[in-house]
Structure formats: structure tokens, C-alpha cells
DSSP file (Angstrom, degrees, kcal/mol; ACC not computed):
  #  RESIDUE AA STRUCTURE BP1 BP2  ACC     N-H-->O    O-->H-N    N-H-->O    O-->H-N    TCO  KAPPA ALPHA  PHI   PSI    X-CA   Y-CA   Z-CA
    1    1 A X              0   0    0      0, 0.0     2,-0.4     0, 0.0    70,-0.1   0.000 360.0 360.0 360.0 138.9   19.9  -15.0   -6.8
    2    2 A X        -     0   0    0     68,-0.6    70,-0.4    65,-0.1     2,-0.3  -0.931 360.0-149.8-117.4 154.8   18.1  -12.4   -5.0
    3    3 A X        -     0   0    0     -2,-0.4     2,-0.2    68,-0.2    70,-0.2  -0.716   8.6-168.1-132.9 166.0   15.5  -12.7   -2.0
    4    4 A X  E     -a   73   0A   0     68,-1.5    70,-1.0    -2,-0.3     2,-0.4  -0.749  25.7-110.1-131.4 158.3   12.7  -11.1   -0.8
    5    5 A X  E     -a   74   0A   0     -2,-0.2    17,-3.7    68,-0.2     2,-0.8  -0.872  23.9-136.8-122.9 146.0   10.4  -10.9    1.9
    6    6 A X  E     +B   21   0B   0     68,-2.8    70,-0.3    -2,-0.4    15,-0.2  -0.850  24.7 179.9-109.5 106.7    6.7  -12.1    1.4
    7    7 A X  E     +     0   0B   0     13,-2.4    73,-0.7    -2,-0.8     2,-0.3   0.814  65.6   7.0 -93.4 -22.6    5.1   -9.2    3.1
    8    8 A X  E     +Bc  20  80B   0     12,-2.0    12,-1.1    71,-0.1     2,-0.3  -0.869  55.2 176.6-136.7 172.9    1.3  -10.6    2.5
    9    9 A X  E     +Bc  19  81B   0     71,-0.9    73,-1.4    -2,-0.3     2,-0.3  -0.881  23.7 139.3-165.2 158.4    0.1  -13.7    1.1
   10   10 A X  E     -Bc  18  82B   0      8,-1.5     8,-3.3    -2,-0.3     2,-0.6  -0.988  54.4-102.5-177.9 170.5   -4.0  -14.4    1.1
   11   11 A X  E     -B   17   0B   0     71,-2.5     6,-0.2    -2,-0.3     4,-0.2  -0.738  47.6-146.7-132.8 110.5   -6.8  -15.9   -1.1
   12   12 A X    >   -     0   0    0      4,-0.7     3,-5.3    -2,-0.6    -2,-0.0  -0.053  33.4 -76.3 -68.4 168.1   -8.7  -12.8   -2.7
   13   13 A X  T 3  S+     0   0    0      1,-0.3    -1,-0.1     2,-0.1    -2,-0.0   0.317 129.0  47.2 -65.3   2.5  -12.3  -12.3   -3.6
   14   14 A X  T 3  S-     0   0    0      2,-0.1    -1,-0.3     0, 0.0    -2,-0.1  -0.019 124.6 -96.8-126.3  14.2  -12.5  -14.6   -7.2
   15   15 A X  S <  S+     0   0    0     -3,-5.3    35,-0.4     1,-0.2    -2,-0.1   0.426  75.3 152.0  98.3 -29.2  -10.4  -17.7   -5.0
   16   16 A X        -     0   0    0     33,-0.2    -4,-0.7     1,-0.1     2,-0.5  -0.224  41.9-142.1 -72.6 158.9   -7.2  -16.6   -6.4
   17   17 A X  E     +B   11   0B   0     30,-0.5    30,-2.8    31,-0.3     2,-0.4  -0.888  36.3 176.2-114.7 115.6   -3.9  -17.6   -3.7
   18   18 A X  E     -BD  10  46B   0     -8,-3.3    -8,-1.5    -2,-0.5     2,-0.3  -0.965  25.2-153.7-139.2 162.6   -1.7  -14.7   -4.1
   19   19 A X  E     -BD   9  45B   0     26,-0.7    26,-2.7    -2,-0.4     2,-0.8  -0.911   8.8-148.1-123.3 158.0    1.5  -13.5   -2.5
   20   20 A X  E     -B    8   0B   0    -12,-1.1   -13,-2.4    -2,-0.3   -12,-2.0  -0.935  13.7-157.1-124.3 113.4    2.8  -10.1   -2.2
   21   21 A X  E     -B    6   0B   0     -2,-0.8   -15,-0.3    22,-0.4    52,-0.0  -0.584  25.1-120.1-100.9 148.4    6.6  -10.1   -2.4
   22   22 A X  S    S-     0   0    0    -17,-3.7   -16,-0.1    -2,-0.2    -1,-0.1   0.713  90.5  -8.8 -73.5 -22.1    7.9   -6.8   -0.6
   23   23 A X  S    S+     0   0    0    -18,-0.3    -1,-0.1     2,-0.1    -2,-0.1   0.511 104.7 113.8-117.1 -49.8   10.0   -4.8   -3.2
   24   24 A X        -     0   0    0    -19,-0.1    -3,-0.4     2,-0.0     2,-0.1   0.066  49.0-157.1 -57.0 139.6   10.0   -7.5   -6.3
   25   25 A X        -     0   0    0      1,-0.1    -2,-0.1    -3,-0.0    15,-0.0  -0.189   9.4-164.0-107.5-151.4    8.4   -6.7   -9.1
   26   26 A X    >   +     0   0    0     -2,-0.1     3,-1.0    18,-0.0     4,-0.3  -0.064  26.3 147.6 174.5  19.5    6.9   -9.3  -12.0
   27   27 A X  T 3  S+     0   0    0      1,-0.2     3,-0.4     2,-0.1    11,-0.2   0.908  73.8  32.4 -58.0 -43.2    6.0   -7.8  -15.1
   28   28 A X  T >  S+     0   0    0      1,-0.2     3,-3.7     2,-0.1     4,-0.3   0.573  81.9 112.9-111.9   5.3    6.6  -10.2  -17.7
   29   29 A X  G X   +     0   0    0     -3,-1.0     3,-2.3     1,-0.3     5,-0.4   0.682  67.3  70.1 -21.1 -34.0    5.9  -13.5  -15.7
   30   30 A X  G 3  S+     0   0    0     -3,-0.4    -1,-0.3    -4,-0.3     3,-0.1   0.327  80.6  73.8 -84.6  -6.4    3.0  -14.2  -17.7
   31   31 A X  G <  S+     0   0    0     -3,-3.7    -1,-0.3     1,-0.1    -2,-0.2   0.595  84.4  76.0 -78.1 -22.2    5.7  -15.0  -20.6
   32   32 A X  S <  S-     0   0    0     -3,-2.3    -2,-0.2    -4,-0.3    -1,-0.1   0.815  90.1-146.7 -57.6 -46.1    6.3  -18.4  -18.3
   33   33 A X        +     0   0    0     -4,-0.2    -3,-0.1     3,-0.1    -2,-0.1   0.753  68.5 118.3  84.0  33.8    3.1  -19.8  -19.7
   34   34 A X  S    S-     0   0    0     -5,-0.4     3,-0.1     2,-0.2    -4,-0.1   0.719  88.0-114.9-106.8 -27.7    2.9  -21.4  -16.1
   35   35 A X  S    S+     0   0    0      1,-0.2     2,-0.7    -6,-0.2    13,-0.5   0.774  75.5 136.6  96.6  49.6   -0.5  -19.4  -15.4
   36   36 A X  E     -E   47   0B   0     -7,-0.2    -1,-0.2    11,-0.1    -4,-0.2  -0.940  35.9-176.6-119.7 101.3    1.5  -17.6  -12.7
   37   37 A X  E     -E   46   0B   0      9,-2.4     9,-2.4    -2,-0.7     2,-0.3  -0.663  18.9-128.3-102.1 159.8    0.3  -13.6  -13.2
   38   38 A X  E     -E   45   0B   0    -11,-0.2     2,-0.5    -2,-0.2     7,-0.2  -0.988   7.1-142.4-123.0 149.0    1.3  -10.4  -11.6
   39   39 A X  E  >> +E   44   0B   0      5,-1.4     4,-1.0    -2,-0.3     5,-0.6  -0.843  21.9 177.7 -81.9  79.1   -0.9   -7.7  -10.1
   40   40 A X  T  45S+     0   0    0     -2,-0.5    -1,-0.2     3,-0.2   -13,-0.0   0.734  90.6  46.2-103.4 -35.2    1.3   -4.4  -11.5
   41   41 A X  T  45S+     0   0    0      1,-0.2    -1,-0.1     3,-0.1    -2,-0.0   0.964 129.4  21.4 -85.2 -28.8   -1.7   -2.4   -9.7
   42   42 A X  T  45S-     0   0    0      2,-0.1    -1,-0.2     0, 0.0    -2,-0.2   0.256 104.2-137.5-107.8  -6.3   -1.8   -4.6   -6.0
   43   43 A X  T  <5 +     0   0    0     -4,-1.0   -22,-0.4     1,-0.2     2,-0.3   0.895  59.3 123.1  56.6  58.8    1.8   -5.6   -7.1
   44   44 A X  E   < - E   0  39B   0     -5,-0.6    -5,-1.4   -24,-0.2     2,-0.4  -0.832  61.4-117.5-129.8-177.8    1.3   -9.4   -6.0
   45   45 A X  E     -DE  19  38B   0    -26,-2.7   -26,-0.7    -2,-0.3     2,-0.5  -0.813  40.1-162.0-115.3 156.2    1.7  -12.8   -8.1
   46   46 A X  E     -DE  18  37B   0     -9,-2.4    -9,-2.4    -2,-0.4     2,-0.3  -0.992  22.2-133.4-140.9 142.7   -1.4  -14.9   -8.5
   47   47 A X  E     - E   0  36B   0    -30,-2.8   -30,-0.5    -2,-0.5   -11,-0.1  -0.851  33.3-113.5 -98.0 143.1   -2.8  -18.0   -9.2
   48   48 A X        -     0   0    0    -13,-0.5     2,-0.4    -2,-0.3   -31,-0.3   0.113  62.5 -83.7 -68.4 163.4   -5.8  -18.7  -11.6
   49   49 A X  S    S-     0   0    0    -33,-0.1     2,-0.2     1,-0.1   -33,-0.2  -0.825  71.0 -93.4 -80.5 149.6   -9.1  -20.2   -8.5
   50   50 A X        +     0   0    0     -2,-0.4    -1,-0.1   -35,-0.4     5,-0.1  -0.506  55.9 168.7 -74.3 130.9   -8.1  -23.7   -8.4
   51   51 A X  S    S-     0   0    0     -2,-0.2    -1,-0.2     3,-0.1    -2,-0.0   0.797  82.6  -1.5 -94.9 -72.7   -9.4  -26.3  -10.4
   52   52 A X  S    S+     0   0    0      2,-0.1     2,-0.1     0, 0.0    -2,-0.1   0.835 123.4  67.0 -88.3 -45.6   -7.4  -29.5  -10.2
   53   53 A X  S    S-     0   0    0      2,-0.0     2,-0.2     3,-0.0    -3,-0.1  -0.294  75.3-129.0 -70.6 161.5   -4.6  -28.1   -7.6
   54   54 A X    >>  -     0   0    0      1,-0.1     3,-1.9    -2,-0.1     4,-1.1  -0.871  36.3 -95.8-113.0-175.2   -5.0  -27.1   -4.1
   55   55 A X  H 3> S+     0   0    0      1,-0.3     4,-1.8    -2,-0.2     5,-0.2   0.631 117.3  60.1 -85.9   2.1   -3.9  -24.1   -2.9
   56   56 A X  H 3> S+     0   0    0      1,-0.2     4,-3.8     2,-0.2    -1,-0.3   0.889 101.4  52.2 -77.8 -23.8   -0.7  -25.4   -1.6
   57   57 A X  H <> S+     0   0    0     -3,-1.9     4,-1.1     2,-0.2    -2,-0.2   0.953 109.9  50.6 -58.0 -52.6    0.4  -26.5   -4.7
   58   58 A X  H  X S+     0   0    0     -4,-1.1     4,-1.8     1,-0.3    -1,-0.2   0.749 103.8  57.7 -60.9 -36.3   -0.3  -23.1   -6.0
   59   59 A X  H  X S+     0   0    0     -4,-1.8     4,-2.0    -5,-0.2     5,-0.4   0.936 118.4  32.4 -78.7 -44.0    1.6  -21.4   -3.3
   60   60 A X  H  X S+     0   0    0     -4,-3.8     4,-2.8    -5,-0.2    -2,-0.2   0.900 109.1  64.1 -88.6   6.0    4.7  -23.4   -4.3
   61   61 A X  H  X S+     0   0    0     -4,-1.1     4,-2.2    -5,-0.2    -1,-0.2   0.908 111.6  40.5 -67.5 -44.5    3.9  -23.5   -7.9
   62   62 A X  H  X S+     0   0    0     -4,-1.8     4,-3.2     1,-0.2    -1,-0.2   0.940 109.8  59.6 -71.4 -33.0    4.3  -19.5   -7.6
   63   63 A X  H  X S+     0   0    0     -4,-2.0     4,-2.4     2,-0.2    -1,-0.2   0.856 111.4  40.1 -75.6 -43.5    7.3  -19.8   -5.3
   64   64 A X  H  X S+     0   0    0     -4,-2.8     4,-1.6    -5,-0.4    -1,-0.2   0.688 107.9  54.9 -86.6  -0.8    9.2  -21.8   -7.9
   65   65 A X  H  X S+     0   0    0     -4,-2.2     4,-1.9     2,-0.2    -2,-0.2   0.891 111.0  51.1 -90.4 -53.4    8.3  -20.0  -10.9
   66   66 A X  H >< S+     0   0    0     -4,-3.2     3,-0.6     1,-0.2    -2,-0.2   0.913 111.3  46.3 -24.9 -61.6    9.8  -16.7   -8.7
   67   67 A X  H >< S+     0   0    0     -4,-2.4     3,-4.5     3,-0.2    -2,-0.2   0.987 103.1  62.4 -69.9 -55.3   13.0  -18.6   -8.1
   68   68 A X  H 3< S+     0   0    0     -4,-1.6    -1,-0.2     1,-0.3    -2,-0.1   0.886 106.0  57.2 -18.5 -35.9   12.9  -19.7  -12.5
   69   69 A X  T << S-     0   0    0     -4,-1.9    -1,-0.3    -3,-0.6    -2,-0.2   0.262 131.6-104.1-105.8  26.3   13.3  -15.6  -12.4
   70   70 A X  S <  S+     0   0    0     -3,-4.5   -68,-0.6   -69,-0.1    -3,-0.2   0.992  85.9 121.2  94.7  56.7   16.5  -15.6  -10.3
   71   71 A X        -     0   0    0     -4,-0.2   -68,-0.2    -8,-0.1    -2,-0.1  -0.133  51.6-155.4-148.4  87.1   14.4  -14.5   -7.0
   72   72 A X        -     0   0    0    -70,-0.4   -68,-1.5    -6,-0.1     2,-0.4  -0.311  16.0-162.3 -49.9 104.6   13.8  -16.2   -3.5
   73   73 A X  E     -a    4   0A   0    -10,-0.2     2,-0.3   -70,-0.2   -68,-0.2  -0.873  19.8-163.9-117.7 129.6   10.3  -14.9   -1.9
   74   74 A X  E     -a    5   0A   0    -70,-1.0   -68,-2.8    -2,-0.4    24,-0.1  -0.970  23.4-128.4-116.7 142.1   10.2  -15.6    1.9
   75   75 A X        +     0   0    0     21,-0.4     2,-0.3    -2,-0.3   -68,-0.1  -0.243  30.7 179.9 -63.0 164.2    8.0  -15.8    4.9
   76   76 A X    >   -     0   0    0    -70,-0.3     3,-1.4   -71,-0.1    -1,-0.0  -0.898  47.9-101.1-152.8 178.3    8.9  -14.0    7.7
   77   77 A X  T 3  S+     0   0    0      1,-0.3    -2,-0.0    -2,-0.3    21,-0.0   0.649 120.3  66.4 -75.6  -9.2    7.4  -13.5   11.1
   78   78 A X  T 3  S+     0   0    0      1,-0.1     2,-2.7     2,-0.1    -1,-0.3   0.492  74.4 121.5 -81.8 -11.0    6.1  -10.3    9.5
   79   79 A X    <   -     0   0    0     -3,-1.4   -71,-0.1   -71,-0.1   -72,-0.1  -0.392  52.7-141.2 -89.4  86.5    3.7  -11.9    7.0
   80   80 A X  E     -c    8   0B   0     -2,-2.7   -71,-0.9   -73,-0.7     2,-0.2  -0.205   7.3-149.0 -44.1 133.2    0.3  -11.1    7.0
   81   81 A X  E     -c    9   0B   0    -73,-0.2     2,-0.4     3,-0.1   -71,-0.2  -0.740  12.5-176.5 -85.1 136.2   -2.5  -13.6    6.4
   82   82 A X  E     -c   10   0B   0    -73,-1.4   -71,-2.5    -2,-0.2     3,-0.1  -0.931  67.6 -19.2-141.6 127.6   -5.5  -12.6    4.9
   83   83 A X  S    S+     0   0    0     -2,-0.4     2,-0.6     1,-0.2    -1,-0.1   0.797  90.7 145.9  57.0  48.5   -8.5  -15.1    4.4
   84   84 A X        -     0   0    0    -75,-0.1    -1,-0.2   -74,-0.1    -3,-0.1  -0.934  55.6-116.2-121.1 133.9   -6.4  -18.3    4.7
   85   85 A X        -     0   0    0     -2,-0.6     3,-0.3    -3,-0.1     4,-0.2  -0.190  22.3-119.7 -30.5 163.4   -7.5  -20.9    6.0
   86   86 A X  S  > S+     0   0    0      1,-0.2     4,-0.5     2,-0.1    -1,-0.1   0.578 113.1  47.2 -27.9 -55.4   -5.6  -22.1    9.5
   87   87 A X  T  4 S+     0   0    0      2,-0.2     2,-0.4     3,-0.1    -1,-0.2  -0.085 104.2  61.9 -87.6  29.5   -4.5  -25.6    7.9
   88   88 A X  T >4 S+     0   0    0     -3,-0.3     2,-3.1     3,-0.1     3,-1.5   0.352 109.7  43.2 -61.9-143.6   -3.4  -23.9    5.0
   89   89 A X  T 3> S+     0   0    0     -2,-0.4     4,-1.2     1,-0.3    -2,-0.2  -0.007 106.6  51.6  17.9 -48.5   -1.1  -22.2    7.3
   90   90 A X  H >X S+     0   0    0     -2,-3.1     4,-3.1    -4,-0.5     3,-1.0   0.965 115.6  47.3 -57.8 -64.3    0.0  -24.5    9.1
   91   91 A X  H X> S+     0   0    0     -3,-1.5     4,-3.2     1,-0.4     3,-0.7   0.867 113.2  44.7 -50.7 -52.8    0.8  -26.4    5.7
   92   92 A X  H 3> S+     0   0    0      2,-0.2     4,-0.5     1,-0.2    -1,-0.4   0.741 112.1  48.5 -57.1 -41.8    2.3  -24.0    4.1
   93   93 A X  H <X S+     0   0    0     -4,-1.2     4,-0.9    -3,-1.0    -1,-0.2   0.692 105.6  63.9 -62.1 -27.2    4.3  -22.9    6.9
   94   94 A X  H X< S+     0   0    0     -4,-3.1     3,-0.7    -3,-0.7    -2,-0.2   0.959 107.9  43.5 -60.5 -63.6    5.2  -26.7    7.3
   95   95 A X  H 3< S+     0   0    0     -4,-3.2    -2,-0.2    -5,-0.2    -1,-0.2   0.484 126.1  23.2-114.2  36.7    6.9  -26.6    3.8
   96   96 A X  H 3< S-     0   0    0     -4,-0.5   -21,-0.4    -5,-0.1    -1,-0.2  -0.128  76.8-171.7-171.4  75.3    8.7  -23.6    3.9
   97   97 A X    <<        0   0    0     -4,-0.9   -22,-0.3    -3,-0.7    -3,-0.1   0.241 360.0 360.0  -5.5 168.0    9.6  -22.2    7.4
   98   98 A X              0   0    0    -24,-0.1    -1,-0.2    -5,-0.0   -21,-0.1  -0.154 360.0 360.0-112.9 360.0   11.1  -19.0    8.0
């Protein structure tokens, strides 16, 4: 298994929760059928704007379709937030520490 650092993570201008893993790349994700995309130009993974889930779900929905592809993406004290909420943060830091 190999890991990674999750150098950004945010919710972009159409709603999508995405993370931006620091080297790993993601091309054929979209083969998962899990509705877990990558970004080849902003190089991040994404989630479709949430319908049914909320965005925590999404953030570990993406984090375990990354590990499916043999990769561990982590927070670090380094990870910039960008236009997440506070309690999202918190939660999300809640279920999966650094």
C-alpha cells in the first residue's frame, strides 16, 4: 500500500467536495463506477454536489475508493482548507486524525 499526503481538500464552485492528494495521480478511477472522478488538469479526486449524502460521507466515500486503488490519502497539519465549512472540519478531522 502506498500513502500520500492530502495537500488540499475544499468544496469548489459547482458544490463538489474534492481532495488534492500530493503526488498521486487517478486516471482511470472513473472505471470504479463509484462516481468518484479525477481532475487530470487540478489533479484532485471529486465528488458529484451532494444529493442524498453529506459531504462527510463523500470525503470518506473518496478516501476508500483511493485505498480500493492500493493508496492511503492523509491529512496532515499541512492541509489546506478551502471553503469548508468549520463543522465539516471538525468532523472530518474527528474521523480521521492525523
Amino acid at each position: 500500500m502506498k500513502s500520500d499526503k492530502i495537500i488540499e481538500i475544499g468544496i469548489d464552485n459547482e458544490e463538489r467536495l474534492y481532495i488534492k492528494p500530493s503526488t498521486s495521480q487517478f486516471l482511470y478511477i472513473y472505471r470504479s463506477a463509484v462516481e468518484v472522478h479525477w481532475d487530470n488538469t487540478k489533479k484532485i479526486l471529486y465528488s458529484p454536489k451532494p444529493r442524498d449524502w453529506t459531504y462527510l460521507k463523500w470525503y470518506n466515500h473518496i478516501i476508500a475508493t483511493a485505498l480500493d486503488y492500493g493508496y492511503l490519502l492523509k491529512l496532515t497539519e499541512k492541509t489546506e482548507w478551502v471553503n469548508i465549512p468549520k463543522d465539516l472540519k471538525t468532523e472530518i478531522l474527528s474521523s480521521n486524525p492525523f
